[in-house]
LOBA-16572 format. One record per residue (C-alpha): residue number from 0; x, y negated, z negated; residue in one letter. Coordinates in nm, 3 decimals, always signed. Layout:
<sites>
<site NUM,<X,Y,Z>,'a'>
...
</sites>
This chain:
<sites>
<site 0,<-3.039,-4.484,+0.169>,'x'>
<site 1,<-2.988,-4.103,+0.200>,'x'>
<site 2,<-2.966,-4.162,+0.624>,'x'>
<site 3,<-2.744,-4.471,+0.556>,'x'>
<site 4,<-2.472,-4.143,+0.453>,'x'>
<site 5,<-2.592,-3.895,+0.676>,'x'>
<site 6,<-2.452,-4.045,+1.014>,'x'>
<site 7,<-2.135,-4.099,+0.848>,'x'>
<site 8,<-2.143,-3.757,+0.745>,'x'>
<site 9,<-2.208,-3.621,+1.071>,'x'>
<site 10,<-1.965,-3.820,+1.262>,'x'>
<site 11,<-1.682,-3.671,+1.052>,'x'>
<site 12,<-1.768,-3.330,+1.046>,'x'>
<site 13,<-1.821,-3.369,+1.441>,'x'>
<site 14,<-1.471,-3.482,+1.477>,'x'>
<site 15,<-1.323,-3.265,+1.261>,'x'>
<site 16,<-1.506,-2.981,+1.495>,'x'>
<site 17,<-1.379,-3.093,+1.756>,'x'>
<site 18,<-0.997,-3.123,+1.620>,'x'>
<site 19,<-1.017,-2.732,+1.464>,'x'>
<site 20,<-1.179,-2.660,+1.857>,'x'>
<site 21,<-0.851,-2.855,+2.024>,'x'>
<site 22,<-0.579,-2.683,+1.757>,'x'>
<site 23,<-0.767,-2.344,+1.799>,'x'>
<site 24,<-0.698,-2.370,+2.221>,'x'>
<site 25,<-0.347,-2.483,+2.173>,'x'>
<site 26,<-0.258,-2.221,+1.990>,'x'>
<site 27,<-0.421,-1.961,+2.192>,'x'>
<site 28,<-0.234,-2.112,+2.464>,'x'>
<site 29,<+0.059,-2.081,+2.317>,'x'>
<site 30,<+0.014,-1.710,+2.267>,'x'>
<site 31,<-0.123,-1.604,+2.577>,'x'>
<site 32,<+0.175,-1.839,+2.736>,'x'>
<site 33,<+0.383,-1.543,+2.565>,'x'>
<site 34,<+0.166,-1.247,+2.657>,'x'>
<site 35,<+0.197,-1.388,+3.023>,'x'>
<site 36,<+0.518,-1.280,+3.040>,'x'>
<site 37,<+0.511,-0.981,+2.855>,'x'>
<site 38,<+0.249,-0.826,+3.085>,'x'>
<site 39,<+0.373,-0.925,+3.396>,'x'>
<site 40,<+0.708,-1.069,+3.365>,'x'>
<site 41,<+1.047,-0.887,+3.552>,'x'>
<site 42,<+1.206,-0.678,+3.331>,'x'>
<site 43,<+1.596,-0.636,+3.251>,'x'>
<site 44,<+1.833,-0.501,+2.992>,'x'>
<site 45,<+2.083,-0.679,+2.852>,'x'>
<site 46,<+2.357,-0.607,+2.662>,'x'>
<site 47,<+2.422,-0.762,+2.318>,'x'>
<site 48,<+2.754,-0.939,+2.189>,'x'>
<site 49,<+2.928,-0.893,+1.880>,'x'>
<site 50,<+2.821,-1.163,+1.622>,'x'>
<site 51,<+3.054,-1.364,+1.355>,'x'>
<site 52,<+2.987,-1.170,+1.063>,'x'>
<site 53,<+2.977,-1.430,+0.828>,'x'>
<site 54,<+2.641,-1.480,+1.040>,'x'>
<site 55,<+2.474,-1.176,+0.920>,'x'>
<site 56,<+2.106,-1.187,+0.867>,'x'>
<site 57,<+1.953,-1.509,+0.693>,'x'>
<site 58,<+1.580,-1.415,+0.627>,'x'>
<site 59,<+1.388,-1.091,+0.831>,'x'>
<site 60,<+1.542,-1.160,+1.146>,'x'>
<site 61,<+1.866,-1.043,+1.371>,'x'>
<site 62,<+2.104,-1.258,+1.550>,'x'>
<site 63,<+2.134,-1.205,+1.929>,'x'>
<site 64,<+2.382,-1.303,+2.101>,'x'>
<site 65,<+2.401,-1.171,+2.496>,'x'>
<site 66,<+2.721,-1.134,+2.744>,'x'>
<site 67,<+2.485,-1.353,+2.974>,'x'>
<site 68,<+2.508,-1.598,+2.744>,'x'>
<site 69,<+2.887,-1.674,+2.856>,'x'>
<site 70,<+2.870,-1.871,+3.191>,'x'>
<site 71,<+3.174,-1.888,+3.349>,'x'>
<site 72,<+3.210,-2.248,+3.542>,'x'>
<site 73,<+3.311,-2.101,+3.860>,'x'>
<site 74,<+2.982,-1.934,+3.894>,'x'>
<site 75,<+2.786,-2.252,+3.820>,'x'>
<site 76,<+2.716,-2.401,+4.195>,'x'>
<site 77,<+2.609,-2.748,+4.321>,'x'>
<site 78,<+2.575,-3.031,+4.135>,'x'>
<site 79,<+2.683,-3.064,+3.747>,'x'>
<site 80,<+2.497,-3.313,+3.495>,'x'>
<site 81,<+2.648,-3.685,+3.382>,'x'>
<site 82,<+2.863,-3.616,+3.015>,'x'>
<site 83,<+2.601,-3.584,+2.712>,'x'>
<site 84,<+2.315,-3.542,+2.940>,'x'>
<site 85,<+2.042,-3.323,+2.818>,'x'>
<site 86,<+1.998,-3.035,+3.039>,'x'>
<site 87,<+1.866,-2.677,+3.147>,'x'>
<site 88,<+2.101,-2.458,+3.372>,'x'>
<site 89,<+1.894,-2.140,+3.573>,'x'>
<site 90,<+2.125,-1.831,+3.580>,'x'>
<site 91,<+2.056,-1.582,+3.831>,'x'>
<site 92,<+2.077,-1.201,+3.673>,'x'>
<site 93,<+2.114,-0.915,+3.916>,'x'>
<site 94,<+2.159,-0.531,+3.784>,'x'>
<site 95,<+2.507,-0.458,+3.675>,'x'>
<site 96,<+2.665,-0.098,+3.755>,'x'>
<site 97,<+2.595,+0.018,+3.373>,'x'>
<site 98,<+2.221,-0.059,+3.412>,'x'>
<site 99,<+2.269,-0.392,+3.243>,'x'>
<site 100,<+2.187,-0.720,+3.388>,'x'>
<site 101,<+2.520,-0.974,+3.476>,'x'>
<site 102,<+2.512,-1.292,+3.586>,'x'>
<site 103,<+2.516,-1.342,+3.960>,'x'>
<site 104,<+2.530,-1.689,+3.953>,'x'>
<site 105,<+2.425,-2.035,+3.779>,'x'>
<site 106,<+2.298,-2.399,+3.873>,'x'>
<site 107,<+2.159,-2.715,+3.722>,'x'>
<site 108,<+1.936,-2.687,+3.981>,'x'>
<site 109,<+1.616,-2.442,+4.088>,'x'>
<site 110,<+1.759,-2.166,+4.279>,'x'>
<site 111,<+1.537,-1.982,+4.543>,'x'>
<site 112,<+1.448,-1.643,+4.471>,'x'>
<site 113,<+1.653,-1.337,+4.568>,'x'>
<site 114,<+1.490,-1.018,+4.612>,'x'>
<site 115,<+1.645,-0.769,+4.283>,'x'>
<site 116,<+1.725,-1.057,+4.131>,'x'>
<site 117,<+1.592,-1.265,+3.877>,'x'>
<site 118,<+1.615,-1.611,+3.696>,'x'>
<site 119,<+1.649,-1.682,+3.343>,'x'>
<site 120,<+1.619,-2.039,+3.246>,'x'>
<site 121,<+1.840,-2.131,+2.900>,'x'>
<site 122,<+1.727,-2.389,+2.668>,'x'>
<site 123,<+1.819,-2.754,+2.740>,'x'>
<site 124,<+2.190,-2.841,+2.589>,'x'>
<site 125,<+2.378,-3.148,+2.594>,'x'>
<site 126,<+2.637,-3.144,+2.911>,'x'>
<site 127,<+2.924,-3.264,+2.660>,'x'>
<site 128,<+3.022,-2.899,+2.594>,'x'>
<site 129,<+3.102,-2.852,+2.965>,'x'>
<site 130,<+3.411,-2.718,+3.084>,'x'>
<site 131,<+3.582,-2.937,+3.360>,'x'>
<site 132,<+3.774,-2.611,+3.498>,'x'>
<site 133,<+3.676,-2.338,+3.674>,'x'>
<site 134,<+3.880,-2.131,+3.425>,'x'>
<site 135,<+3.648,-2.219,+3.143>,'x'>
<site 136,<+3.310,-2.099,+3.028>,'x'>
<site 137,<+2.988,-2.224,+2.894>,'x'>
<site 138,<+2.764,-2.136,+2.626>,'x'>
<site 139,<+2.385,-2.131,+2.662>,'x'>
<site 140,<+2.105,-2.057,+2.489>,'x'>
<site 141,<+1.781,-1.863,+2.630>,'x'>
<site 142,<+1.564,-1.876,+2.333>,'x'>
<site 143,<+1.553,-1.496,+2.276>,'x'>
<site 144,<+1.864,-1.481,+2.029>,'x'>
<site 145,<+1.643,-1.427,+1.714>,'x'>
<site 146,<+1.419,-1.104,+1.669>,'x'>
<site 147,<+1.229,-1.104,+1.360>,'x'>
<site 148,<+1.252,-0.738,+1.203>,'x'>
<site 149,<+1.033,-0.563,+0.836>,'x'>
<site 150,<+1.205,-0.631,+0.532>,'x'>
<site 151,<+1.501,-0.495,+0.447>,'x'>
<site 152,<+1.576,-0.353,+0.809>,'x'>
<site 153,<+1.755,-0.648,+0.939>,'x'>
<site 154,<+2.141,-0.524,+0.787>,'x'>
<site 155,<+2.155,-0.226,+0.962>,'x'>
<site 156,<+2.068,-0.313,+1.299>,'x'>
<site 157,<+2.258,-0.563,+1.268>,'x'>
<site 158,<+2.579,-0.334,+1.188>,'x'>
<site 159,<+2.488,-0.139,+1.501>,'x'>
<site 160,<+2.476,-0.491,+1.686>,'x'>
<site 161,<+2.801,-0.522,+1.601>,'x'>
<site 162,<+2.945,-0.162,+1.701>,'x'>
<site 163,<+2.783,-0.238,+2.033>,'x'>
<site 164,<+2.502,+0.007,+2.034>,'x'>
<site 165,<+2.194,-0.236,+2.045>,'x'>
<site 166,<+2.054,-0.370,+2.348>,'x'>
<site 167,<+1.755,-0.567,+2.410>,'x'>
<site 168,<+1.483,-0.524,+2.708>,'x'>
<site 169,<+1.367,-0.850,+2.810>,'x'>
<site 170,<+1.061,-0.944,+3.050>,'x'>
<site 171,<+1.140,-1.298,+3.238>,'x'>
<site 172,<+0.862,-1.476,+3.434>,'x'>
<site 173,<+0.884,-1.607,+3.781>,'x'>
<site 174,<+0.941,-1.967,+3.624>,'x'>
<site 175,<+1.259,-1.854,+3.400>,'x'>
<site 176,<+1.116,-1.779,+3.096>,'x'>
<site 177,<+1.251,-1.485,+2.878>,'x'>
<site 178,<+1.066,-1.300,+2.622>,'x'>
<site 179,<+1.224,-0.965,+2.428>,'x'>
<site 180,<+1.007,-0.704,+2.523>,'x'>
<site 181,<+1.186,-0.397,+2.303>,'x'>
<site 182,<+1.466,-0.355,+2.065>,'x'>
<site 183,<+1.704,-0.056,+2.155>,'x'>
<site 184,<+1.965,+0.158,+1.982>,'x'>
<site 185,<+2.200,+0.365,+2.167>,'x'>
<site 186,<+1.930,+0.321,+2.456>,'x'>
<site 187,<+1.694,+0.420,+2.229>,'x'>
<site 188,<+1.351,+0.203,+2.171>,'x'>
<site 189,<+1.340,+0.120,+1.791>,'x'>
<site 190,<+1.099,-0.221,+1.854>,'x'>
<site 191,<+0.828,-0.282,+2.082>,'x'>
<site 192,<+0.689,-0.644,+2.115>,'x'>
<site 193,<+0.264,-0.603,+2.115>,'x'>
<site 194,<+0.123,-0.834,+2.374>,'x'>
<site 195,<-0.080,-1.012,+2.090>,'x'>
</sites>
């Protein structure tokens, strides 16, 4: 009788082994994925953008917004998406005069590497918000606008955000990815992202 619940037993603690095992190596991926680039990734500066105010801090983190993040459409070469496609644009960053990075150009396509360069994938967007003239400009996201600060500290950095004093140093790996690396003040390190 007792063995009639014991292989039952077994079976269900096995699995449930192996699920914590699976979970446990997903998330480690996940974090080394982000270490990756923090150890060995290119790194830049960019220059942060005046936020809406009426977006001030909602929790312990700041609002990021870049001047990369505003890609004019005469800079975006080759090919553009179908209307309401869901897509990723690369933009290619080289070093600006002032020591921050500027866009260099942009494409819905890979482009090849250029030595002094690098490329910063943004998150995918829907291609409705796409400017049909060369005049215009486009919007993207690179998944580094949030930095989670301590409690209490978000207000003030984010008033210096907004007097155009705070700049963020960002690592990007050879595929596009962007991680901040450091939070700056009047050039300045105030925040340093540990690898783990």
């Amino acid at each position: 009788m007792i063995e009639m619940f014991r292989r039952p037993l077994i079976r269900y603690l096995a699995i449930a082994a192996v699920l914590s095992l699976v979970q446990t190596i997903v998330l480690a991926g996940m974090i080394e994925k982000r270490a990756s680039v923090l150890r060995s990734g290119t790194e830049i500066l960019l220059k942060t953008a005046p936020v809406d105010p009426r977006d001030l801090l909602r929790g312990d983190y700041v609002i990021l917004s870049y001047d990369v993040s505003t890609v004019p459409v005469a800079l975006i070469k080759g090919e553009k998406p179908q209307p309401y496609e869901l897509a990723e644009m690369n933009v290619r960053l080289k070093p600006g005069v002032d020591g921050f990075w500027v866009i260099d150009e942009a494409s819905f396509a890979r482009l090849p590497s250029v030595e002094g360069t690098v490329v910063m994938r943004t998150q995918p967007f829907r291609t409705y918000a796409l400017p049909v003239d060369d005049g215009g400009s486009l919007r993207v996201d690179y998944g580094i606008e949030r930095y989670y600060v301590p409690e209490g500290e978000g207000r003030p950095i984010e008033e210096e955000r907004n007097e155009g004093a705070v700049s963020i140093a960002v690592r990007v790996s050879a595929d596009g990815l962007a991680q901040i690396r450091e939070l700056r003040i009047d050039g300045k390190p105030l925040y340093e992202e540990p690898l783990y």
